[in-house]
N, C-alpha and C positions, 0 to 999 in steps of 0.2 A: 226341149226334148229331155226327158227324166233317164238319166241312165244309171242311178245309185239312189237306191232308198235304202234309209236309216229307221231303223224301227226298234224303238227302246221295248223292252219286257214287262215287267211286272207293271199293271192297270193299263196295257197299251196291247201285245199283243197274244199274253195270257190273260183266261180268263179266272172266273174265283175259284176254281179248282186247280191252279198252276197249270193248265194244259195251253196248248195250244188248237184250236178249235179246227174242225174241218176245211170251215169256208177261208181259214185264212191260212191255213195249210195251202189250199189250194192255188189261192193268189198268189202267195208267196211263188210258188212252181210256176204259176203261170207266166209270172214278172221275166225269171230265171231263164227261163224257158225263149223266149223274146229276147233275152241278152243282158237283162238289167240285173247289175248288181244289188244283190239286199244283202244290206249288212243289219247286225244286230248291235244294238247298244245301249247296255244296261249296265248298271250297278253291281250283278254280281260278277262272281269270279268266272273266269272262261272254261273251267271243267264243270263247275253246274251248269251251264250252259247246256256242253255236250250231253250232260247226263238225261236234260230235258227231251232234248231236241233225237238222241241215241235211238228212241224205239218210234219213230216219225221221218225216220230217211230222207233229215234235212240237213245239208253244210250249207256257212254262210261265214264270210269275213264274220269275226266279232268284236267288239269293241265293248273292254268288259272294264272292271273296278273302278267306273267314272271315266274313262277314258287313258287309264293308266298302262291296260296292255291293249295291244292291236292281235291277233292270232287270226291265222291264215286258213280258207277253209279245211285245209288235210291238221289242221290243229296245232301246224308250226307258230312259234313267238314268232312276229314280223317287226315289233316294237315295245318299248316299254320304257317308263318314267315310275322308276322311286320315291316315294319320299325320302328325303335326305336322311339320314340314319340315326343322326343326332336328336331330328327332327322328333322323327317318330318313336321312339327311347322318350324323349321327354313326355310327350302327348299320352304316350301310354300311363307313362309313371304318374300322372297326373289324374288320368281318368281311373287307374288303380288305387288311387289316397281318398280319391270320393267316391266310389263305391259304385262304380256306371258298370252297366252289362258292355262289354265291346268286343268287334272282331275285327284280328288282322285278315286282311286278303295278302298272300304269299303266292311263292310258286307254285305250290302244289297241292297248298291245303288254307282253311279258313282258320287261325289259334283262335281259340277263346277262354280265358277263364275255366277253370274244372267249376267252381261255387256261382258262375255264371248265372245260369238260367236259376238259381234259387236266390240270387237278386233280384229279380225280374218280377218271381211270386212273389217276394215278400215285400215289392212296390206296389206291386196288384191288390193284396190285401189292403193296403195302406192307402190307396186310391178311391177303393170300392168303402172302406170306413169313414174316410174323409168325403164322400160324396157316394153316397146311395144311389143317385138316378145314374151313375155308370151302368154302362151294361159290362158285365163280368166276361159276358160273350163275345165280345167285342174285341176286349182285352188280350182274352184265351186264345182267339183267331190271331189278332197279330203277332201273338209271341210263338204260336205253331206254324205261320206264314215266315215268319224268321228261322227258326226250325231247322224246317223245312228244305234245307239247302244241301246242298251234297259238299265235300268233303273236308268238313271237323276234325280237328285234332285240338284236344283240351291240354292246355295247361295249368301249371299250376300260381306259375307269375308270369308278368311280362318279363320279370329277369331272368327268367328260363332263356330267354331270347338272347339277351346279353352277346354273349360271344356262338349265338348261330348262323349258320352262313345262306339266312333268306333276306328277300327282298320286302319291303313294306309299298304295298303299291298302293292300298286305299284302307283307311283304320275308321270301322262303323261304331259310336256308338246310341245307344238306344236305351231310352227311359221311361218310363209310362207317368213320371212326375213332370210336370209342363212348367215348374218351376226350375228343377234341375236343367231342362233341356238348356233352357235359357241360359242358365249361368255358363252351361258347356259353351253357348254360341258363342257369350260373351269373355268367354277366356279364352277363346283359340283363332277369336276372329281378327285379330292382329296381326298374326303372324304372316312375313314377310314372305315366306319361299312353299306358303302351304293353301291351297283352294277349302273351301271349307261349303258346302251345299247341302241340302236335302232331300232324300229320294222317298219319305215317308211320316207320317203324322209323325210317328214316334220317335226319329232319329235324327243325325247329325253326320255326314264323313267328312272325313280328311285326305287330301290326296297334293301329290304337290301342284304347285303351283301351274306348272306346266303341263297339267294331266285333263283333261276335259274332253267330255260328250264332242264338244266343238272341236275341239285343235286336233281330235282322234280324226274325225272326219276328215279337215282338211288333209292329213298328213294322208289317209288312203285315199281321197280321191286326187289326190296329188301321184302318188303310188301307179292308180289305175290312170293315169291322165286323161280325167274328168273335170271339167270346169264345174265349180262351186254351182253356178247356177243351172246347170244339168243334175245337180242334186234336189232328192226332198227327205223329210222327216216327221217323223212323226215320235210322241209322247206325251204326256202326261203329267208330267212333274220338274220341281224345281231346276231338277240335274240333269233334265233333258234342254232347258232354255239355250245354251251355248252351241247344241246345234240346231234347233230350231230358227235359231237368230241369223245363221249363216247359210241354213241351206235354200238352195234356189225355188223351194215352195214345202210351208211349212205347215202343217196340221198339229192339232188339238183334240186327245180324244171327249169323248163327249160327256165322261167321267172327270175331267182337268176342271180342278181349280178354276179363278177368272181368273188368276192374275196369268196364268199359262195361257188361255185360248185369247186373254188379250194382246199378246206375245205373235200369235200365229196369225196366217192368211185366213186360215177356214178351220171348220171343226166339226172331226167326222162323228161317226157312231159313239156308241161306247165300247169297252172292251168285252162287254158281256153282248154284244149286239155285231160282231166282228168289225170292228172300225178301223183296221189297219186292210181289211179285204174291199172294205167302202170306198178307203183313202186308194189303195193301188186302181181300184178301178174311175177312181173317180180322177185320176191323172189321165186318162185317156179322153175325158168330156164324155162319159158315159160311157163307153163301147168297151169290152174286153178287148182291147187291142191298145199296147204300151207304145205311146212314140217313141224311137229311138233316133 
């Protein structure tokens, strides 16, 4: 009997325009409606979240920056894991000596770089001249789909950061060089106290060790006293795997990777096809009606 679905964001239950689609607006309310908790859990920060979700008269548990905050539906903090401070100071100083686009997730806002997004172009060009059959378009969509997020505040270094008094709950960064990426994986995948996963072709986060899609979940449906296997989820991507692995029926949207839908029970729609509206109704063995 499903009583908590987890439903990751971006390629899961927006579509290619960032919206959330009627039919799965719908479902979502229907679930709600029946009793069942949906939670959301995604990658971004918990006020883009709201910002999405604001003109759509949805709340829902969220589980945002990988799993690093938990926010409650009235949009109280109910949880949260930092990266260690020291942690996050070095990682940055580092992704700032080689010249990566990155954002902190904070309390209140996303820091980036002010010379940021003219990184980014001037890897695009260097992409598109190194290899012509890129599509340019392709490129332009995901650095306007990064964008794209609601609230930025530019800096001018990470050492702006130095002596401020925010939290580092998930450090993204993002390269359009697939050689770079690599090296990024390859210098941070070591570290002891820090999770390191993918939410997208072009990126890399960092979140601590103990911040995860997964450990988010248990800790609320622990919260809601809901047993694990009264749970299900759904996602898409690398960063979604940690609760897909634990919850009690797992879904793949139909857009995932194989190595994710070979991860899951079943694999719904895509997200341009409502597949998170497929997935809630299809926990019922077809009928609009959610077991509880």
């Amino acid at each position: 009997m499903v009583k908590l679905i987890a439903v990751d964001l971006d390629g899961t239950l927006l579509n290619e325009e960032n919206q959330v689609s009627k039919g799965n607006l719908e479902a979502i309310k229907f679930a709600q409606s029946k009793g069942v908790e949906v939670v959301i859990a995604t990658g971004r920060a918990h006020f883009d979240v709201q910002t999405i979700f604001k003109n759509i008269d949805m709340k829902t548990w969220i589980i945002g920056a990988n799993g690093a905050t938990i926010h409650q539906p009235n949009g109280e903090l109910f949880h949260s894991v930092p990266i260690n401070r020291p942690d996050a100071l070095n990682i940055l100083s580092w992704l700032e000596k080689e010249d990566y686009y990155y954002e902190v997730f904070s309390n209140h806002s996303i820091l980036t770089p002010l010379h940021g997004r003219e990184l980014l172009t001037i890897e695009m060009d260097r992409v598109k001249s190194a290899n012509p059959k890129v599509s340019i378009d392709q490129l332009k969509y995901a650095a306007e789909k990064q964008f794209s997020q609601t609230g930025f505040s530019f800096i001018n270094s990470y050492k702006d950061l130095l002596e401020a008094d925010v939290d580092f709950y998930n450090i993204l960064a993002f390269s359009f060089d697939e050689e770079k990426q690599r090296k990024g994986w390859a210098n941070f995948e070591g570290m002891k106290d820090v999770t390191l996963v993918t939410s997208a072709k072009h990126n890399f986060e960092l979140e601590h060790k103990n911040a995860s899609k997964g450990i988010a979940l248990e800790i609320l449906a622990n919260e809601l006293k809901i047993n694990l296997a009264d749970t299900a989820a759904v996602g898409d991507s690398f960063n979604d795997l940690s609760m897909l692995r634990i919850a009690g029926r797992s879904a793949a949207m139909g857009n995932a990777q194989k190595e994710i839908k070979d991860c899951c029970q079943e694999v719904t729609l895509s997200n341009v096809e409502d597949g998170v509206a497929h997935f809630i109704y299809s926990l019922t063995h077809g009928t609009r009606q959610l077991a509880l």
